[in-house]
Residue, then its C-alpha position, 0 to 999 in steps of 0.5 A: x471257582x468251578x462249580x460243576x464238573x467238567x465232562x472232558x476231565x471227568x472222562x480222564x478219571x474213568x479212563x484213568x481208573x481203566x488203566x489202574x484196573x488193567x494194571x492190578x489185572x497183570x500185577x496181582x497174577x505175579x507174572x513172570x516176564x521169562x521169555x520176549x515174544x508178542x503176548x508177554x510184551x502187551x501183558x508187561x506193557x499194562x505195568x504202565x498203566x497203573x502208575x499212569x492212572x495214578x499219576x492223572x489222578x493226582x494231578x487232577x486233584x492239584x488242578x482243581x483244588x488250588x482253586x477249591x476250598x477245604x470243606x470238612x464234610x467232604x473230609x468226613x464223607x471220604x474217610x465214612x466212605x473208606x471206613x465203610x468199603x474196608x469193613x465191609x470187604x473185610x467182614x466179606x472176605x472173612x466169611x469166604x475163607x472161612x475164618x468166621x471166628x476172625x470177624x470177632x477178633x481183637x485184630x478186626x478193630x484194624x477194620x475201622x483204621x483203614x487210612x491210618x493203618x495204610x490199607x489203601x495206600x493211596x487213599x491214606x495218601x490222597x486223604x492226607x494231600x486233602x488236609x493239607x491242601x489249604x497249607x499247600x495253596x497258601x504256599x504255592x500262591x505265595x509264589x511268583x510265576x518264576x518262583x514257582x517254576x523253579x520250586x517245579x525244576x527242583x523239585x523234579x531234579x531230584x525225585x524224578x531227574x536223578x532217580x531216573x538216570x542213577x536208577x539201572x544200578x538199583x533196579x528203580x527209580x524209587x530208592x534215592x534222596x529219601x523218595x517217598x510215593x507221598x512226596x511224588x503225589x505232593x510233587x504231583x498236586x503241585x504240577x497240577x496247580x501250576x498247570x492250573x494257575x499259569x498253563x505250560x507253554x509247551x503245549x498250548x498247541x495241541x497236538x504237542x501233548x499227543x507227540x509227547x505222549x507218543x513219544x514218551x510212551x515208545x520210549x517205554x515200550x523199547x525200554x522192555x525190549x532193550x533191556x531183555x535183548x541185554x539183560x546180562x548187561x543190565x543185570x551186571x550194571x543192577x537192573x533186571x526189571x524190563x519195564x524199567x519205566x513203570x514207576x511214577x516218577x520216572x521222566x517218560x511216565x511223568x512226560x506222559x503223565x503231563x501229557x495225556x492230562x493235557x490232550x483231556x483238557x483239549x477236549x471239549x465235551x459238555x456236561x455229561x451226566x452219565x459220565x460225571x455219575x460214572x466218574x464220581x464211583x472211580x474211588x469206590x471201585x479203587x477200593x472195592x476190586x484193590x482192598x480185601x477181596x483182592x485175592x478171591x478177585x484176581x486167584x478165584x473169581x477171574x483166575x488171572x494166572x490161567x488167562x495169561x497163560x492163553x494166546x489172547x491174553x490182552x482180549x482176557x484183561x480187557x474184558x476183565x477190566x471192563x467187567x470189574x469196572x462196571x459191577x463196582x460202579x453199579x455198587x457204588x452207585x448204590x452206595x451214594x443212592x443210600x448215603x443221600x437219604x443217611x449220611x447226607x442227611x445226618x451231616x445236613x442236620x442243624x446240629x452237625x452243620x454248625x460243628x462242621x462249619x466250627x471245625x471248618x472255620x478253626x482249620x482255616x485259621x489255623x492254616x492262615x496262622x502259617 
């Protein structure tokens, strides 16, 4: 079990964040791909960074947990943690348009279901591949190498394989064999435990992981090109999204998904606290500038529509990226300064240790009753 976190890893969250943020940054200004020159292609370009990011992120998770251990107090900090963002982004943005009356209504009960009611999709996503992470394990270590590569092969056949090639007759790769983003996070998780438990032979020399990223990631620019320079062909067939290649589970972003993850395992960087402290807020800013504030975030505040519009739109997204990434660090910062001297002391307490060390214990053995 690894008891510290590794910086080289920690340095991937915040460069995955990065991406998630660039992407929301183009997405949220509902821009519309009308005409192939120098701009629109970089701005369209950022649609691939959000899945990419979301994509290291969950694969990160399944590398680590398949050697981790379920603990109920981190459950109960995360789900305090979303609860706490929603309500008060909520009660925030409430107060901004104006709609005070709307901090009382029966809806705002919502507020404090945020997983439940899917407001973060991923969050509710990621929570729920936390729960069951100790079912996961004990199936995925009951597998033999082979086994468990084959389990891999299946699995991508038909979630990433198949929707790729049958997906320009409906426009994505997201609509075949009852496909769902839970069931490619799971896919994820499990590609990340493998990853963990037995390497990929593949890329045990490094510079592969680069020439796949590479590779994978021109594949996906020429894909925008091409499918705008044929566009009354590939309307015709049923595809009319240019950066046909965002989704997750497309095969060019899952081979550069695997191989960026890779290229940071390569790297070796010693602990670092600045950035595991940095790191360690990339939930926080998720929640933060993709929840309730998002419409002042991206229509009134950084008025995405307008910079786009500019001749250096890439120096604008940048810039904002950056910006958003570091006023939600500094809050969440803050955030875990207080929860040190609140929740963690509450959860520390003799009184609530032994509960959780219960429900910890019974979770367990319900999960090794399988």
């Amino acid at each position: 079990m690894i008891k510290e976190r590794k910086s080289n890893i920690e340095f991937l969250r915040i460069i995955a964040m990065l991406l998630i943020i660039s992407f929301h940054y183009v997405y949220k200004s509902n821009f519309t791909f009308e005409s192939l020159n120098f701009n629109s292609f970089i701005v369209k370009s950022f649609y691939y960074f959000g899945e990419l990011g979301t994509n290291i992120f969950v694969l990160i998770t399944g590398y680590f947990m398949v050697k981790g251990k379920f603990s109920m107090k981190k459950l109960i900090k995360l789900m305090l943690e979303v609860n706490f963002y929603f309500v008060v982004s909520s009660v925030i943005a409430e107060i901004l348009y104006g709609n005070i009356s709307g901090i009382l209504s029966f809806k705002s009960i919502l507020w404090f279901f945020p997983i439940i009611f899917g407001k973060y999709w991923f969050v509710t996503g990621y929570v729920l591949i936390y729960i069951f992470s100790p079912f996961f394990n004990k199936l995925i270590n009951s597998f033999s190498k082979e086994d468990f590569k084959k389990l891999l092969l299946v699995f991508l056949l038909l979630w990433s394989f198949i929707p790729t090639f049958f997906g320009v007759f409906n426009n994505g790769t997201e609509h075949y064999l009852f496909y769902s983003r839970f069931i490619w996070l799971i896919i994820l998780y499990f590609i990340g435990a493998y990853i963990r438990l037995y390497s990929i032979n593949f890329f045990k020399k490094k510079h592969r992981a680069l020439l796949v990223a590479v590779v994978s990631f021109i594949v996906m620019e020429l894909a925008i090109v091409v499918i705008f320079l044929f566009k009354d062909i590939f309307a015709k067939i049923g595809t009319t999204e240019v950066a046909y290649f965002w989704p997750p589970n497309s095969l060019p972003m899952l081979f550069l998904s695997v191989a960026v993850f890779y290229m940071f395992l390569n790297i070796n960087i010693k602990k670092n606290r600045v950035i595991n402290l940095f790191a360690s807020t990339t939930l926080g800013i998720y929640m933060i500038h993709d929840g309730p504030l998002q419409y002042f975030l991206w229509h009134k505040w950084f008025r995405i529509n307008h910079y786009l519009k500019t001749s250096i739109p890439i120096c604008y997204i940048l810039a904002g990226t950056i910006i958003i990434f570091v006023t939600c660090a500094l809050i969440d910062i803050v955030r875990q300064f207080v929860e040190k001297y609140t929740i963690d002391k509450l959860l520390n307490s003799k009184l609530y240790t032994k509960a959780q060390e219960k429900c910890n214990k019974l979770y367990l053995k319900l999960c090794n009753l399988l």
